[in-house]
C-alpha positions as CSV (number, residue, x, y, z in Angstrom):
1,X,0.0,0.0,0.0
2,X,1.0,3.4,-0.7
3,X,0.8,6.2,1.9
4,X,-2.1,8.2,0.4
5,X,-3.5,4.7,0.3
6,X,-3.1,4.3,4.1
7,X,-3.6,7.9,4.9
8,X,-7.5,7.1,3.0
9,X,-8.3,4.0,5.8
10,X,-7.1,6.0,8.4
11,X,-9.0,8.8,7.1
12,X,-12.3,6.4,7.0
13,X,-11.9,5.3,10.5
14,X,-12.1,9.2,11.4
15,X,-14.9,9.9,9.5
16,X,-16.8,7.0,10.7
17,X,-16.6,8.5,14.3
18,X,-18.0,11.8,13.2
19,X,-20.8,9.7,12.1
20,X,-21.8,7.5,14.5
21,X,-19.6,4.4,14.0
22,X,-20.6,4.5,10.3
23,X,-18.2,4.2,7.3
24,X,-19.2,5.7,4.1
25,X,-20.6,2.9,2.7
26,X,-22.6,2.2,5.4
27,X,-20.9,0.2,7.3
28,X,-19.6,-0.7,10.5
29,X,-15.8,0.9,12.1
30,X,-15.2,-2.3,13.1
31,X,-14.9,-3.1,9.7
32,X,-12.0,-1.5,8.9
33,X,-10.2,-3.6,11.5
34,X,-7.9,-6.8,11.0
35,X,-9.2,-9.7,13.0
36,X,-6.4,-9.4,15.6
37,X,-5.9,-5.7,16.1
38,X,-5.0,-3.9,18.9
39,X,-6.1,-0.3,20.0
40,X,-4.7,1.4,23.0
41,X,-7.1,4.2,24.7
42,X,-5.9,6.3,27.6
43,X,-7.4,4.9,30.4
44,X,-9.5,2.1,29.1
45,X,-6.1,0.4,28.2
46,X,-5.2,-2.1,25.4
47,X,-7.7,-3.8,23.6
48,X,-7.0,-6.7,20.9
49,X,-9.1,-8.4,18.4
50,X,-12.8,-6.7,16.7
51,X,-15.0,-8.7,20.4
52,X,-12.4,-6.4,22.7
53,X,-12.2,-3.7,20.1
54,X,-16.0,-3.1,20.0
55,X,-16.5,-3.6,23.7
56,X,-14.0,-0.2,23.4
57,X,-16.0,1.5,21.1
58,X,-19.3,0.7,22.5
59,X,-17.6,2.3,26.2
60,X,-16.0,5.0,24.5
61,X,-18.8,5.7,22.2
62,X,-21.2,5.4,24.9
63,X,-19.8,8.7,26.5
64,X,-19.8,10.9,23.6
65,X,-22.8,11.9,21.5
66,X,-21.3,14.5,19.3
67,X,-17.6,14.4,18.0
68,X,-16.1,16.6,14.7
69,X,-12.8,16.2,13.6
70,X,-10.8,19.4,12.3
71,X,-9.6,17.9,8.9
72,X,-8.2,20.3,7.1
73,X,-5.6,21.3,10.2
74,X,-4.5,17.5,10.3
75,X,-0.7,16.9,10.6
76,X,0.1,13.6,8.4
77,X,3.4,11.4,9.5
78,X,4.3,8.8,6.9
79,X,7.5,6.4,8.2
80,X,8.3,5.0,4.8
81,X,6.6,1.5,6.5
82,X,2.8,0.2,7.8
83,X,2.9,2.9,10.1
84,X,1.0,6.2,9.9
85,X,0.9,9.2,12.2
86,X,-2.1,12.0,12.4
87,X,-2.4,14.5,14.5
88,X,-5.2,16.8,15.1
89,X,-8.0,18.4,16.8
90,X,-11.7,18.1,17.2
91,X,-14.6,19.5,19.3
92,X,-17.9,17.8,20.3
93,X,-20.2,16.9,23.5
94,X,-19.7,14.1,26.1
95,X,-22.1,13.5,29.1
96,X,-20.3,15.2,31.0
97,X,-20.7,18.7,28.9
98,X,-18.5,19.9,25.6
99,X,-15.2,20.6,24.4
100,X,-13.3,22.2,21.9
101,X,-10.0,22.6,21.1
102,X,-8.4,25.4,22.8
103,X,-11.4,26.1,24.8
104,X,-9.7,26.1,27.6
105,X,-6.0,25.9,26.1
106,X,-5.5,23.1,28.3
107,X,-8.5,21.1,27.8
108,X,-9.2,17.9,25.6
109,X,-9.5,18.6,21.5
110,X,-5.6,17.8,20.8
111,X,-5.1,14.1,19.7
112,X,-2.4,11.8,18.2
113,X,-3.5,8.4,16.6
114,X,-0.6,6.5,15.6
115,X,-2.4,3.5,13.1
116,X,-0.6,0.5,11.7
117,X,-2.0,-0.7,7.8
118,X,-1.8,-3.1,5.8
119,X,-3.6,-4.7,3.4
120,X,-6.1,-2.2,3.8
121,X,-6.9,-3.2,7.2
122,X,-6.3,-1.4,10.7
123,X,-3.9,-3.8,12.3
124,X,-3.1,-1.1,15.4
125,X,-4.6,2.5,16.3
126,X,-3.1,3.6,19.5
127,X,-4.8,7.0,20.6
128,X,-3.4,9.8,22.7
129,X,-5.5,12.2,24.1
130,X,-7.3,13.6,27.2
131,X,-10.1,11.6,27.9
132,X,-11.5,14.0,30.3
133,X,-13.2,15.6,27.5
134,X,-15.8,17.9,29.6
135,X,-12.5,19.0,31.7
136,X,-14.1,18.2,34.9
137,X,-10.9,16.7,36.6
138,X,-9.0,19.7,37.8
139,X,-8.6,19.2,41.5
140,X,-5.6,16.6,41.5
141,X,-4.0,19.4,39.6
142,X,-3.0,22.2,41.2
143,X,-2.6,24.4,38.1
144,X,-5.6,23.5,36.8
145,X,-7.8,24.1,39.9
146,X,-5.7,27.5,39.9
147,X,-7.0,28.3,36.4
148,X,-11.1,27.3,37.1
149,X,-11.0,29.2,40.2
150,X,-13.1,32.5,40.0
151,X,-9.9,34.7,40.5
152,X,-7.5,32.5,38.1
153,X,-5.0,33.1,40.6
């Protein structure tokens, strides 16, 4: 596979969560996944293979009922290999209230998915982000509970 070929699956999977789960031929995300692929999530951990994978997606997904990915100001990392790297922003609403990028500056929005493909499959999509999308957990940092305070001090 080229990497414009890969950069189009990985561009799929990203799309699909914009809509629900749904690729644009209708289909499932899950799809796009090898049997035995792995995705990391920040704390829900490692999953492997499409049973673990969807149990991920149906917790992850479960939280979040709105999500838009900011494609034109996506960063693309080709290695020369299987591996692809995108990095980007998004905004949306999670049960426990919205985000946006940069809304606070320190807030969830930024994300790094680092996606193995081959054979026009997802074989690995690690995922780095803040999963605290609402930006509710600012106590156990001291700088953030600075910053939400009334007098930002």
């Amino acid at each position: 596979m080229t990497d414009e070929q890969r950069k189009s699956v990985a561009l799929e999977y990203l799309k699909a969560f914009d809509r629900g789960g749904v690729t644009s031929n209708g289909g499932s995300v899950l799809d796009l996944f090898a049997d035995d692929a792995q995705v990391y999530f920040p704390k829900w951990g490692l999953a492997t293979g499409k049973e673990e994978i969807g149990t991920f997606l149906a917790d992850v997904g479960g939280t979040i009922t709105l999500i838009e990915h900011h494609y034109a100001g996506f960063n693309w990392v080709f290695s020369g290999s299987d591996v692809v790297v995108c990095e980007g922003t998004s905004h949306g609403a999670h049960r426990d209230g919205p985000w946006r990028a940069g809304v606070p500056e320190w807030g969830a929005g930024r994300w790094c998915d680092v996606f193995e493909i081959r054979d026009w499959k997802i074989q690995r999509c690690f995922v780095y982000l803040d999963p605290d999308y609402a930006g509710k957990d600012t106590t156990r940092y001291p700088w953030l509970a600075r910053r939400s305070s009334p007098s930002g001090l």
